[in-house]
N, CA, C and O atoms as CSV, one atom per row, in Angstrom:
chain,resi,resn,atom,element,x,y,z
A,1,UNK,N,N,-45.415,-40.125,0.799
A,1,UNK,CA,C,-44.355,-39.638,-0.051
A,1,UNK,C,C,-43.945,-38.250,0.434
A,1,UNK,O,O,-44.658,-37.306,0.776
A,2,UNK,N,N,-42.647,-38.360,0.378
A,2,UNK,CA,C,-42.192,-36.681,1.037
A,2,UNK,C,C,-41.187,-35.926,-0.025
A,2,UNK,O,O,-40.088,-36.244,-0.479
A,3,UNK,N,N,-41.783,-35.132,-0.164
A,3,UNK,CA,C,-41.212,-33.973,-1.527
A,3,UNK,C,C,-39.998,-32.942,-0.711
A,3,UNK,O,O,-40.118,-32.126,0.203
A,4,UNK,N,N,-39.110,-33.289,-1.308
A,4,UNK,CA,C,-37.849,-31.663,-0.488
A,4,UNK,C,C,-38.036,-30.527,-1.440
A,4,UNK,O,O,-38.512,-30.621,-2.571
A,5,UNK,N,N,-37.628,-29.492,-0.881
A,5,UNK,CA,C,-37.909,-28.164,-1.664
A,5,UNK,C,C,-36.138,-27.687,-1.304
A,5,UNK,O,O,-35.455,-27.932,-0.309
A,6,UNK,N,N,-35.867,-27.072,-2.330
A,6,UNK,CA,C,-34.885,-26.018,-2.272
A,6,UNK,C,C,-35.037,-25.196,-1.576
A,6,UNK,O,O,-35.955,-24.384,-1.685
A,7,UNK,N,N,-33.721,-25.188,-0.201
A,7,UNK,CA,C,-33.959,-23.730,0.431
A,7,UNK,C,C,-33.588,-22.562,-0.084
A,7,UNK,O,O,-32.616,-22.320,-0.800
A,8,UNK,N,N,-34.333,-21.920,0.280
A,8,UNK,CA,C,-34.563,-20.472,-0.570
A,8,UNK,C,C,-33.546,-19.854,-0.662
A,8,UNK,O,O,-32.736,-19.690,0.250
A,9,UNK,N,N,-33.443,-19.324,-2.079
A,9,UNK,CA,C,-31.971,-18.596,-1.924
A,9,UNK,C,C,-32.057,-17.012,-1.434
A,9,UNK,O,O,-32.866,-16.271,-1.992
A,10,UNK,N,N,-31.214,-16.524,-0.393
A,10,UNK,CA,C,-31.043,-15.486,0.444
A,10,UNK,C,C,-29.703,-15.009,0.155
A,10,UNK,O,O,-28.841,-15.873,-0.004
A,11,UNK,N,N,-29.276,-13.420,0.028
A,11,UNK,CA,C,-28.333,-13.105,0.243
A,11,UNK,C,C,-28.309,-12.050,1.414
A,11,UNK,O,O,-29.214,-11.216,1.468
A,12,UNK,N,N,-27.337,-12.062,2.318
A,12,UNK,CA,C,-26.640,-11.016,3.741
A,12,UNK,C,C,-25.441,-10.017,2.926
A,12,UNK,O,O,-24.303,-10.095,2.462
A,13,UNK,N,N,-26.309,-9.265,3.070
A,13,UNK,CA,C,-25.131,-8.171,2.868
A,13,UNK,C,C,-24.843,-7.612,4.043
A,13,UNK,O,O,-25.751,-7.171,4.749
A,14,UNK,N,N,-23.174,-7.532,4.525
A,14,UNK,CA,C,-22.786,-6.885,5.587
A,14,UNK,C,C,-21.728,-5.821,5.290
A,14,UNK,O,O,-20.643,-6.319,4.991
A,15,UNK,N,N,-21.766,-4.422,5.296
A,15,UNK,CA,C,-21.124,-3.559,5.231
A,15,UNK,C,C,-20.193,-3.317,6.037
A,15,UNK,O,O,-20.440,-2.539,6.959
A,16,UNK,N,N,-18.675,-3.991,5.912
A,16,UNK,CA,C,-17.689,-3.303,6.970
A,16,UNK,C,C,-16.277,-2.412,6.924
A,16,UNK,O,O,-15.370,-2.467,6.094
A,17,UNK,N,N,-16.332,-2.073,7.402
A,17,UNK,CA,C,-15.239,-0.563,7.271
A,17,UNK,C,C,-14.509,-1.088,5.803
A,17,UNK,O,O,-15.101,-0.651,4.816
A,18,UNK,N,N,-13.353,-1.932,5.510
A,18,UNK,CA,C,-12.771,-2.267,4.441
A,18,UNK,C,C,-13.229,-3.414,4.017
A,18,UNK,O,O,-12.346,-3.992,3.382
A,19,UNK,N,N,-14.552,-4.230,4.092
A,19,UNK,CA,C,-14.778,-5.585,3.423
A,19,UNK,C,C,-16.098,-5.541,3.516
A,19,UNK,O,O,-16.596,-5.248,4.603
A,20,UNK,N,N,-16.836,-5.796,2.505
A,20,UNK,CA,C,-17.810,-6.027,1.740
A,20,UNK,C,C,-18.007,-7.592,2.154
A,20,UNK,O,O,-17.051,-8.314,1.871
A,21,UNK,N,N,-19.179,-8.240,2.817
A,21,UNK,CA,C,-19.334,-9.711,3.422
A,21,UNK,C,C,-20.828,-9.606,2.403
A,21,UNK,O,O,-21.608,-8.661,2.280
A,22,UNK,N,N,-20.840,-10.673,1.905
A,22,UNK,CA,C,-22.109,-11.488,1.516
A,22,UNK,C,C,-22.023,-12.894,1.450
A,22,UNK,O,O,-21.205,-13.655,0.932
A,23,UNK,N,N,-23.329,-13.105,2.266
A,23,UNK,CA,C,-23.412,-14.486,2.917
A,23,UNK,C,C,-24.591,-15.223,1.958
A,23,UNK,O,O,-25.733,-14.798,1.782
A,24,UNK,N,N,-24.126,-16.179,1.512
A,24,UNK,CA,C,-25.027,-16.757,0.758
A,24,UNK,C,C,-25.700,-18.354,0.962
A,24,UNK,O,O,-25.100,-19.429,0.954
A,25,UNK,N,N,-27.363,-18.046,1.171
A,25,UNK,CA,C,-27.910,-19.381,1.540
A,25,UNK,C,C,-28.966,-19.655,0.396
A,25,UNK,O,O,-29.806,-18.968,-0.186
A,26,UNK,N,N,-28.476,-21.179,0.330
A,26,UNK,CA,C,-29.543,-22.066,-0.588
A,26,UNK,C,C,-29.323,-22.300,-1.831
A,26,UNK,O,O,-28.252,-21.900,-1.374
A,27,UNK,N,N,-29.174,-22.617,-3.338
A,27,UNK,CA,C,-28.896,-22.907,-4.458
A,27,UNK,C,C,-28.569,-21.565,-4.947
A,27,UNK,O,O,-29.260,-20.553,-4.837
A,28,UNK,N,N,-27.013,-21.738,-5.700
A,28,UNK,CA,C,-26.672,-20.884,-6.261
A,28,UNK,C,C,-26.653,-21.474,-8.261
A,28,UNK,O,O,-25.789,-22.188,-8.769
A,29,UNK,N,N,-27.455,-21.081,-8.724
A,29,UNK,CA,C,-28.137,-21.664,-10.075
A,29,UNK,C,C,-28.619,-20.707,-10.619
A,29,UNK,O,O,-28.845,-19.563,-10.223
A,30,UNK,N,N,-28.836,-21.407,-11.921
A,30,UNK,CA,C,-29.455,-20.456,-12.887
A,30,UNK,C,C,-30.461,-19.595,-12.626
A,30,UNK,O,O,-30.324,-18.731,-13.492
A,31,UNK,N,N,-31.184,-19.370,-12.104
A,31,UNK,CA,C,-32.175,-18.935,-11.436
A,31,UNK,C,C,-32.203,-17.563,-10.501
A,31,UNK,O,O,-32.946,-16.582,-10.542
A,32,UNK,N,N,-30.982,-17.934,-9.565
A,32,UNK,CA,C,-30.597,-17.348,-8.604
A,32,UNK,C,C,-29.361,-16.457,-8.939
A,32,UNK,O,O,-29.281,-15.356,-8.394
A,33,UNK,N,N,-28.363,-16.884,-9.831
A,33,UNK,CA,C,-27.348,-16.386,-9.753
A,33,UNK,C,C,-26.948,-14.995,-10.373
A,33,UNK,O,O,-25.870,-14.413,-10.256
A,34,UNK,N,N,-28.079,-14.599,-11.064
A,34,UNK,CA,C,-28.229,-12.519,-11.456
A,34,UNK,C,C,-28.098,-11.859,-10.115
A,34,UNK,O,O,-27.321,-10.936,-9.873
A,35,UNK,N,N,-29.210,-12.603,-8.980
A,35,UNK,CA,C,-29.284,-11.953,-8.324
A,35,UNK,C,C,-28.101,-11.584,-6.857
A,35,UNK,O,O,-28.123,-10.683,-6.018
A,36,UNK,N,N,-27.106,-12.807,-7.089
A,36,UNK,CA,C,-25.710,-12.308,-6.447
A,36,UNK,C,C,-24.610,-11.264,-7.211
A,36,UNK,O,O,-23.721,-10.547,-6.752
A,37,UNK,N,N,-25.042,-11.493,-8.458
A,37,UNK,CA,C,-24.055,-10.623,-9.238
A,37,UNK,C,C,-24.660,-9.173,-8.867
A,37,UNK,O,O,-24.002,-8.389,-8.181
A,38,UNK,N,N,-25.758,-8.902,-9.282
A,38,UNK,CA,C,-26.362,-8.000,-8.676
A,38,UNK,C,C,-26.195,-6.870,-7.227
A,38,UNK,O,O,-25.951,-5.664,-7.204
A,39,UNK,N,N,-26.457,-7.901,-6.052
A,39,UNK,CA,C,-25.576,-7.702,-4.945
A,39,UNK,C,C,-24.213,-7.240,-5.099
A,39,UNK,O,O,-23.704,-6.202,-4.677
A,40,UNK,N,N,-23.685,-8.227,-5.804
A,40,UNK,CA,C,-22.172,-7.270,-5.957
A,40,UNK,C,C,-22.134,-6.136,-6.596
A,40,UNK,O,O,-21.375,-5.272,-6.157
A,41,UNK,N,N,-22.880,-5.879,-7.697
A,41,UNK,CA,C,-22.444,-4.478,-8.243
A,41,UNK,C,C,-23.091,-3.502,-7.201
A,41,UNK,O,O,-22.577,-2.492,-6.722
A,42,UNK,N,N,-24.199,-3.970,-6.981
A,42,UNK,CA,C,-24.781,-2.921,-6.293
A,42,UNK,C,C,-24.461,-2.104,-5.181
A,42,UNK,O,O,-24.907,-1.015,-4.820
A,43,UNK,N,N,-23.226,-3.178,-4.515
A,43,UNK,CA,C,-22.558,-2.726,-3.455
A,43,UNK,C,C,-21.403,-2.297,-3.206
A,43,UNK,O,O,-21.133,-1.495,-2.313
A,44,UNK,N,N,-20.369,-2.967,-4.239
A,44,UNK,CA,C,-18.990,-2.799,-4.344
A,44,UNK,C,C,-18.790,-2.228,-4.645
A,44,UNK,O,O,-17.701,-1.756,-4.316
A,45,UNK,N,N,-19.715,-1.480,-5.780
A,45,UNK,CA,C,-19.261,0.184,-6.405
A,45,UNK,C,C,-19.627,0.924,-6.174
A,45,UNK,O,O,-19.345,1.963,-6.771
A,46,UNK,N,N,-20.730,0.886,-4.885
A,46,UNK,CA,C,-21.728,2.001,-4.613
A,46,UNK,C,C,-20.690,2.770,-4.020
A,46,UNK,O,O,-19.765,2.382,-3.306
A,47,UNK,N,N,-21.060,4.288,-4.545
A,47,UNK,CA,C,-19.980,5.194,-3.694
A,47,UNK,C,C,-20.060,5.386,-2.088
A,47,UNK,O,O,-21.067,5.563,-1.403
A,48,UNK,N,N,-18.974,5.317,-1.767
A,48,UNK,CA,C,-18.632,5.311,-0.460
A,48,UNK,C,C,-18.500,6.603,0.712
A,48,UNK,O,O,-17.563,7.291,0.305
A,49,UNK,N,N,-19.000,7.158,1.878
A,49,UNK,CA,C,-18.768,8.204,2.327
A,49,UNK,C,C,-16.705,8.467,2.675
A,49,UNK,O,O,-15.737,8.425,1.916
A,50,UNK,N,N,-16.809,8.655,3.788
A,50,UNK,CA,C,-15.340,8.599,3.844
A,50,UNK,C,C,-14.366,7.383,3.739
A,50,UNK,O,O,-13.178,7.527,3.452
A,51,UNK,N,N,-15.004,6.064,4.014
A,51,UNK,CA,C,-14.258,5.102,4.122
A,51,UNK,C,C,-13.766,4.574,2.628
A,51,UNK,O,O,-13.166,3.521,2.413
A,52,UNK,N,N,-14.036,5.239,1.973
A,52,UNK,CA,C,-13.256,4.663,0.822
A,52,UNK,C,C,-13.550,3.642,-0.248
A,52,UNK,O,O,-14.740,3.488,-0.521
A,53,UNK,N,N,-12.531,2.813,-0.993
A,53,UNK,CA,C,-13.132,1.253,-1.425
A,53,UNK,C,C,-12.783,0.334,-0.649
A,53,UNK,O,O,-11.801,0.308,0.092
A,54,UNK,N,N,-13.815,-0.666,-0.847
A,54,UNK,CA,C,-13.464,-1.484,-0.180
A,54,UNK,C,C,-12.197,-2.297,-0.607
A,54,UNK,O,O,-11.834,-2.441,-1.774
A,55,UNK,N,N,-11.494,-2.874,0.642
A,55,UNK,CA,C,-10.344,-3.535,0.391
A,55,UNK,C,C,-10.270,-4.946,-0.445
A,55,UNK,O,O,-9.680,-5.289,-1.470
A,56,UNK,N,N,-11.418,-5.801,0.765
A,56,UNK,CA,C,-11.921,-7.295,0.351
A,56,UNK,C,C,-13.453,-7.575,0.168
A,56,UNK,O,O,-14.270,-7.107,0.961
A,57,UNK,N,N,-13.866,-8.452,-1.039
A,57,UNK,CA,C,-15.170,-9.276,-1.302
A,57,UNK,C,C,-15.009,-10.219,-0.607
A,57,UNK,O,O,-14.206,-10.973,-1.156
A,58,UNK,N,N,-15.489,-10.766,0.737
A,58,UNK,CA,C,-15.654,-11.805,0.924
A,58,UNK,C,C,-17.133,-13.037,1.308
A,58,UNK,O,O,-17.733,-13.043,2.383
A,59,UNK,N,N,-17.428,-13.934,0.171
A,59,UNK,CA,C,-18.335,-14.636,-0.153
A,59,UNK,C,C,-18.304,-15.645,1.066
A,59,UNK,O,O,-17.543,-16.509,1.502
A,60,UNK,N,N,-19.427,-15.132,1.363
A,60,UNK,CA,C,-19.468,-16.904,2.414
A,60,UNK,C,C,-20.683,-17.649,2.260
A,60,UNK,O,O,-21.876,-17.348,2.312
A,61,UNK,N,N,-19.636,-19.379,1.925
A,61,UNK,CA,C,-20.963,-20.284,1.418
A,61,UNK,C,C,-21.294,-21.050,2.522
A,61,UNK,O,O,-21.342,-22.252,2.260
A,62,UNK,N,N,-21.621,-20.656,4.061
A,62,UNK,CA,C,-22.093,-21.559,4.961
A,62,UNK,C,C,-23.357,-21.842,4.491
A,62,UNK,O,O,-23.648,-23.035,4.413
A,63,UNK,N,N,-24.255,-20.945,4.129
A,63,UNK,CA,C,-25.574,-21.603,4.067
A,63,UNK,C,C,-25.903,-22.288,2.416
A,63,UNK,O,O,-27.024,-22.516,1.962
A,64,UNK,N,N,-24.588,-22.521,1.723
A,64,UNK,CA,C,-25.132,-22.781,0.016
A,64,UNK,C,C,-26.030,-24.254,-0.279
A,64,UNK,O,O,-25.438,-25.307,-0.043
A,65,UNK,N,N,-26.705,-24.282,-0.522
A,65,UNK,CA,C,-27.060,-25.458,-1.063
A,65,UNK,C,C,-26.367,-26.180,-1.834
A,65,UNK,O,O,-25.456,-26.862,-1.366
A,66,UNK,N,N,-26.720,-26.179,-3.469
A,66,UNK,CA,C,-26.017,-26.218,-4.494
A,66,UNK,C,C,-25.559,-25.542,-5.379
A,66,UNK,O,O,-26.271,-24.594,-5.711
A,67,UNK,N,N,-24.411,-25.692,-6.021
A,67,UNK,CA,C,-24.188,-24.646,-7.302
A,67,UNK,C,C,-24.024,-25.350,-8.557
A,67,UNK,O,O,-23.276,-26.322,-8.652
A,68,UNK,N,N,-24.884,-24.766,-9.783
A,68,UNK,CA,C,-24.943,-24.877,-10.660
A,68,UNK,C,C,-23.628,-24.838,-11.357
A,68,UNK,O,O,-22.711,-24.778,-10.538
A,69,UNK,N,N,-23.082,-24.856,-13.054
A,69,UNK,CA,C,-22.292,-23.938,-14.088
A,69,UNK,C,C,-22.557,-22.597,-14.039
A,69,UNK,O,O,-21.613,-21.844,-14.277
A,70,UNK,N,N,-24.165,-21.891,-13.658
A,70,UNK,CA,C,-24.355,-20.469,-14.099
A,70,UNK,C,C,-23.807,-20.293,-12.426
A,70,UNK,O,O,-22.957,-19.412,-12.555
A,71,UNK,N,N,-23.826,-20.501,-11.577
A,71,UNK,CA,C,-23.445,-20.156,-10.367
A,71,UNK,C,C,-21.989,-20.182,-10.653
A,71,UNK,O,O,-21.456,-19.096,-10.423
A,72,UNK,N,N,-21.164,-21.138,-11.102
A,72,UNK,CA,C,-19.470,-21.333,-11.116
A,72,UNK,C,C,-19.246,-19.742,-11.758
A,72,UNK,O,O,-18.565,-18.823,-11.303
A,73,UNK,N,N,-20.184,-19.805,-13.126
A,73,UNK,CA,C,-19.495,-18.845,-13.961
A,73,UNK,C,C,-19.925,-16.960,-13.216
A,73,UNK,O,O,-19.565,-15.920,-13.767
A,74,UNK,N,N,-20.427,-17.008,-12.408
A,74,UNK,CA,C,-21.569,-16.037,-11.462
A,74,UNK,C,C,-19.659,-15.630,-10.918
A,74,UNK,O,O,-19.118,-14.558,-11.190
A,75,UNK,N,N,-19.094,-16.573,-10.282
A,75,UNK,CA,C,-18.014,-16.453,-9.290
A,75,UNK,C,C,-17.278,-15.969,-10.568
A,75,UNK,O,O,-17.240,-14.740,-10.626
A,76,UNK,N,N,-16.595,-16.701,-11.759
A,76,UNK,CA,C,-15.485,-16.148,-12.376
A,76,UNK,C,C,-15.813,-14.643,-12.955
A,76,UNK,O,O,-14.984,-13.918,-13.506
A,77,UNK,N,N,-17.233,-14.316,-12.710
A,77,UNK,CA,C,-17.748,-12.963,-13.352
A,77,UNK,C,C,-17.020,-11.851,-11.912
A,77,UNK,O,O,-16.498,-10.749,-12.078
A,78,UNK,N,N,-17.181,-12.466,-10.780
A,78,UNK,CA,C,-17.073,-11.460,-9.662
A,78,UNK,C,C,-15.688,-11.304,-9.658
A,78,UNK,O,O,-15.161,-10.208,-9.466
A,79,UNK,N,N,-14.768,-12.829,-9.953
A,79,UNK,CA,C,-13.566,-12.344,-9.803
A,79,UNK,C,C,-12.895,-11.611,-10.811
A,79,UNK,O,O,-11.856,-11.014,-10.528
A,80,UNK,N,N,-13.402,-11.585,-12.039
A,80,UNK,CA,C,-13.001,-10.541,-12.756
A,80,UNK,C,C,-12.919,-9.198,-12.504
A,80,UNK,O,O,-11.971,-8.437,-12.695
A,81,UNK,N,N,-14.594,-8.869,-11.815
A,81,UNK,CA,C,-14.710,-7.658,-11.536
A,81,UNK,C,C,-13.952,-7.310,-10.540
A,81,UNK,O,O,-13.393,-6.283,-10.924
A,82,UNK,N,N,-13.500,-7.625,-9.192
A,82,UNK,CA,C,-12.903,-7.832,-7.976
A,82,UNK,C,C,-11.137,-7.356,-8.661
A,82,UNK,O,O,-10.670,-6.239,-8.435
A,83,UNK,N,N,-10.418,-8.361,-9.433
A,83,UNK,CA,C,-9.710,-7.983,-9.935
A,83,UNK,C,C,-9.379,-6.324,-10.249
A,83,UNK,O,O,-8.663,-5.447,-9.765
A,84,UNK,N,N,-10.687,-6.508,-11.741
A,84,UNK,CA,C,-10.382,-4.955,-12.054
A,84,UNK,C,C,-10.959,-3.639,-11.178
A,84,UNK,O,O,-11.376,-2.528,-11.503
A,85,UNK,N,N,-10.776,-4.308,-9.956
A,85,UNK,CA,C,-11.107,-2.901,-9.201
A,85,UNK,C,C,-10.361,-2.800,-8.168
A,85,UNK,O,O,-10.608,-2.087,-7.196
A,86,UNK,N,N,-9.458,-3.465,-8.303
A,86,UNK,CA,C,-8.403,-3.792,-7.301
A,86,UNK,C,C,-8.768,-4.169,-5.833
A,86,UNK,O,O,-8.201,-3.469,-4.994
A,87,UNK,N,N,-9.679,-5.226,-5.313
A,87,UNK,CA,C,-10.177,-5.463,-4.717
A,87,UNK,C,C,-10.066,-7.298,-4.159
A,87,UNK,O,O,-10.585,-8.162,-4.866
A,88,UNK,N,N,-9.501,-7.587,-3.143
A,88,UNK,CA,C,-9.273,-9.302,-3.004
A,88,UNK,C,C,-10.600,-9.928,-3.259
A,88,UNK,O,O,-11.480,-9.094,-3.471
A,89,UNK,N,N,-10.932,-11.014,-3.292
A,89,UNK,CA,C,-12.183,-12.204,-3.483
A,89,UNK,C,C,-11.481,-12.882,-2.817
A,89,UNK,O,O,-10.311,-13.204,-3.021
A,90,UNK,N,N,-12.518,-13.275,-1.533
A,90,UNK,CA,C,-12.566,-14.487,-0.368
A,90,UNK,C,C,-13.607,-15.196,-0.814
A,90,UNK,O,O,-14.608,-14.633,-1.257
A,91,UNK,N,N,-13.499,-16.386,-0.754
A,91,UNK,CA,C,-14.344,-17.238,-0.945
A,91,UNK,C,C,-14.510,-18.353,0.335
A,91,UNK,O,O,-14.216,-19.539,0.188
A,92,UNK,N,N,-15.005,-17.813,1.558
A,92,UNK,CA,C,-15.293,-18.378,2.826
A,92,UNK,C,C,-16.165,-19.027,2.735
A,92,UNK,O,O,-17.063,-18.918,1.901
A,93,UNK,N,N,-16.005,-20.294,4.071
A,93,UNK,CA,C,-16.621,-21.432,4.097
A,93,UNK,C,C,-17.333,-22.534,2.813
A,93,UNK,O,O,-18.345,-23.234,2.820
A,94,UNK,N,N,-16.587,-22.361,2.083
A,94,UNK,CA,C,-17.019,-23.337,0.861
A,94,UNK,C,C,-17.060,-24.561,1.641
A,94,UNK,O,O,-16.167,-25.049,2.334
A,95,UNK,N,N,-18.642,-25.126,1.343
A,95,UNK,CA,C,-18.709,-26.661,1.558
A,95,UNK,C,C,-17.808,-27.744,0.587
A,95,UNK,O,O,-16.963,-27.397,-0.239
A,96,UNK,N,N,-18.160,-28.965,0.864
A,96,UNK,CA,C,-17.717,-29.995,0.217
A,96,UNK,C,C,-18.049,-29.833,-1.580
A,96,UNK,O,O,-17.186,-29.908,-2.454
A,97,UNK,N,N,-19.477,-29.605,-1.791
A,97,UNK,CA,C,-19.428,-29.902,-2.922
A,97,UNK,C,C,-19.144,-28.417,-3.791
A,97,UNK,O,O,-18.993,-28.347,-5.010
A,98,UNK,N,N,-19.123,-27.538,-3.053
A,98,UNK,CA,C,-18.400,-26.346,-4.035
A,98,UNK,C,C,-17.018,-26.248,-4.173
A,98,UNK,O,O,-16.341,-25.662,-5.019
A,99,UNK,N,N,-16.507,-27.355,-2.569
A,99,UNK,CA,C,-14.957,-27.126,-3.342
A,99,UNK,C,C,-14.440,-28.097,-3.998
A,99,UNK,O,O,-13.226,-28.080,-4.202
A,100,UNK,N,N,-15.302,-29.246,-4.514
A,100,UNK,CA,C,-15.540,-30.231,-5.256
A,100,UNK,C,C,-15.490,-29.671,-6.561
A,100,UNK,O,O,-14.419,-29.704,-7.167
A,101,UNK,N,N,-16.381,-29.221,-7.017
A,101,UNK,CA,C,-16.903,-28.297,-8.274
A,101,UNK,C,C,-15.851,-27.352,-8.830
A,101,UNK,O,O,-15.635,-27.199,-10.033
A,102,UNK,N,N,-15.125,-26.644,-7.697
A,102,UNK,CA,C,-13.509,-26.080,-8.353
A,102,UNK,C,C,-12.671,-26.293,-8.381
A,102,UNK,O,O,-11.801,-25.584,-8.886
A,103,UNK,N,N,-12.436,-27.719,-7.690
A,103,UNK,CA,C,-11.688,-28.339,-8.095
A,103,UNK,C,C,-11.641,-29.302,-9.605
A,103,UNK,O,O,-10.832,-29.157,-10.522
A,104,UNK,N,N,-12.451,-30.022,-9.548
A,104,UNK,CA,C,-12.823,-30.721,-11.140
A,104,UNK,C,C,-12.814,-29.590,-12.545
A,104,UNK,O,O,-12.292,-29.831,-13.633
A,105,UNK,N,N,-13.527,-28.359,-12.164
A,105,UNK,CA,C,-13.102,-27.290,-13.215
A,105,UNK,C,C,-11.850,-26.942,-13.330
A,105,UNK,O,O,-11.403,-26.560,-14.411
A,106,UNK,N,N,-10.955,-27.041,-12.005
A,106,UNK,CA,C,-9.918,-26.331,-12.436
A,106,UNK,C,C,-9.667,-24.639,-12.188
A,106,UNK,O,O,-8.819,-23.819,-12.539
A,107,UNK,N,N,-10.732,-24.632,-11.495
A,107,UNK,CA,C,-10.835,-23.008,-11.111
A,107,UNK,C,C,-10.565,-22.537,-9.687
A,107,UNK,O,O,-10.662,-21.379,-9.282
A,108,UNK,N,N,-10.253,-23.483,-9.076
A,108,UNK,CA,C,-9.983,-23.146,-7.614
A,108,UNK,C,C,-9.025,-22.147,-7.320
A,108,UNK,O,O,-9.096,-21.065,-6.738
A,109,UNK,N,N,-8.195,-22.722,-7.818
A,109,UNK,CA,C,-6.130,-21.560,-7.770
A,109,UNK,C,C,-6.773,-20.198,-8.372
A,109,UNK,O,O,-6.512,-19.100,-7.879
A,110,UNK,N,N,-7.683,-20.379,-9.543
A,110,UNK,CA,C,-7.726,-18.948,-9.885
A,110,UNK,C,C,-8.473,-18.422,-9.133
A,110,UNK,O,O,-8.061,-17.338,-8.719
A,111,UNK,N,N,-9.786,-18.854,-8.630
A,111,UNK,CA,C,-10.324,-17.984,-7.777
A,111,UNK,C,C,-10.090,-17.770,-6.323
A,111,UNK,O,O,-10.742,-16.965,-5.658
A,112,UNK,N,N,-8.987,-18.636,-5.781
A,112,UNK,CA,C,-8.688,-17.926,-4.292
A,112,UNK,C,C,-7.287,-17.773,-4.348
A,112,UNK,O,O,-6.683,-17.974,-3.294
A,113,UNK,N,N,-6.737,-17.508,-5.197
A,113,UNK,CA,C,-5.194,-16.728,-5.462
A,113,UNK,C,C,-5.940,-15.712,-5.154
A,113,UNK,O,O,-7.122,-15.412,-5.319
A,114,UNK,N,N,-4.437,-14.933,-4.366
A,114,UNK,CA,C,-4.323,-13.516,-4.342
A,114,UNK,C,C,-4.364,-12.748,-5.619
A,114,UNK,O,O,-3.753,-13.143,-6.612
A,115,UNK,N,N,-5.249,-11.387,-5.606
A,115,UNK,CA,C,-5.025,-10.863,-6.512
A,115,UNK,C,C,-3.060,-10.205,-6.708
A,115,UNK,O,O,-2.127,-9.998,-5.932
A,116,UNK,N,N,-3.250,-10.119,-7.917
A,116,UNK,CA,C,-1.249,-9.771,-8.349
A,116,UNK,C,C,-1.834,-8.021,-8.062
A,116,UNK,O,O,-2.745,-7.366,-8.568
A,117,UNK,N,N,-0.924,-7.754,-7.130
A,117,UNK,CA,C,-0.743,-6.188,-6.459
A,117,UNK,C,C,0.293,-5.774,-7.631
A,117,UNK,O,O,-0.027,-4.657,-8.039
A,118,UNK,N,N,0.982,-6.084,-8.048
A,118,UNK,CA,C,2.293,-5.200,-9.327
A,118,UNK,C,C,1.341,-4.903,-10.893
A,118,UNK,O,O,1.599,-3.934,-11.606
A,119,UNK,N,N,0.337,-5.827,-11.204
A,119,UNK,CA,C,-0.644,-5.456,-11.991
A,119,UNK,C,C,0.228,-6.362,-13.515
A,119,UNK,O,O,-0.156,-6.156,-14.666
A,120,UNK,N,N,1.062,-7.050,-13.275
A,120,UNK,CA,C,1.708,-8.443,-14.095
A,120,UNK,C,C,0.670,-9.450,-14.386
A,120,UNK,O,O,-0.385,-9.412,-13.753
A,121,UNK,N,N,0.838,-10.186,-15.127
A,121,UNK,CA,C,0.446,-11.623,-15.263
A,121,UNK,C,C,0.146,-12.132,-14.309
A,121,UNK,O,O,0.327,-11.360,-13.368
A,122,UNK,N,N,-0.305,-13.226,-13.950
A,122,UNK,CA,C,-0.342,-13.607,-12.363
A,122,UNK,C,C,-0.493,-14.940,-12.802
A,122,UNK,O,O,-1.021,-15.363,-13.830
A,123,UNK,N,N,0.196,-15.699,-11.618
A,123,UNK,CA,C,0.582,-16.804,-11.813
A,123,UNK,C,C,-0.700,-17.537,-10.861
A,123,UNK,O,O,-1.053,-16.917,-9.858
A,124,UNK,N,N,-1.297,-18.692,-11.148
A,124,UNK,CA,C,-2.166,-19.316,-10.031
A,124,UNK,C,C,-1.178,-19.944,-9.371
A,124,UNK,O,O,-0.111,-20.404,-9.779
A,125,UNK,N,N,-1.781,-19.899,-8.039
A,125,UNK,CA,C,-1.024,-20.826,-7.193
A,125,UNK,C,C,-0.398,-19.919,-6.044
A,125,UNK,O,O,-0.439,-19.923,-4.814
A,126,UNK,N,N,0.219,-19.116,-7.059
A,126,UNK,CA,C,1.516,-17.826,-6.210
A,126,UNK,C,C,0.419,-17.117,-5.252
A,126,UNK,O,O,-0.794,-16.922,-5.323
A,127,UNK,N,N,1.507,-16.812,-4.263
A,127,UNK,CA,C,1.286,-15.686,-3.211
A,127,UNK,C,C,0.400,-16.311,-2.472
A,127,UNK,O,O,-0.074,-15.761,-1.479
């Protein structure tokens, strides 16, 4: 009998001049998912020497396993924050079943629309 294990969940933080990269491997779940939110605060607001804020968050799910609801809702938490800091959310390399998962929610348009630069309503879909 052969037992699988969840690969471990890991986050890459990569610091670059205007974009903030975190690379995320293995189940993004209840379990796991404080500890990406985490990552994000910890980094996106950390004050910056000369370079400023960052421009773009961009998430990359090459290595994701699975994602949970607390993982979906992990993402609509970042894009809020991302939003109110005037900051884009990339959501790179989404596999099959995460872009499965935002699609059936219904959350896809909102979370890889451009953020609205005029600071209006924002339409999903647009831009």
């Amino acid at each position: 009998m052969t037992t699988s294990h969840p690969p471990a969940f890991t986050l890459t933080v990569d610091v670059q001049p205007a974009a903030l990269v975190i690379r995320v491997a293995g189940d993004l779940d209840y379990e796991t998912c404080d500890e990406l939110m985490r990552a994000v605060d910890q980094n996106l607001f950390a004050p910056r020497d000369s370079e400023g804020q960052f421009l773009e968050l961009r998430v990359d799910f090459t290595g994701l396993g699975i994602i949970d609801s607390m993982g979906l809702s992990t993402l609509l938490m970042i894009r809020r924050r991302t939003d109110a800091a005037g900051v884009r959310l990339c959501l790179d390399q989404r596999p099959p079943g995460l872009e499965r998962l935002l699609e059936i929610t219904g959350t896809l348009e909102h979370l890889t629309a451009p953020r609205d630069e005029s600071g209006g309503a924002r339409s999903p879909g647009t831009g």
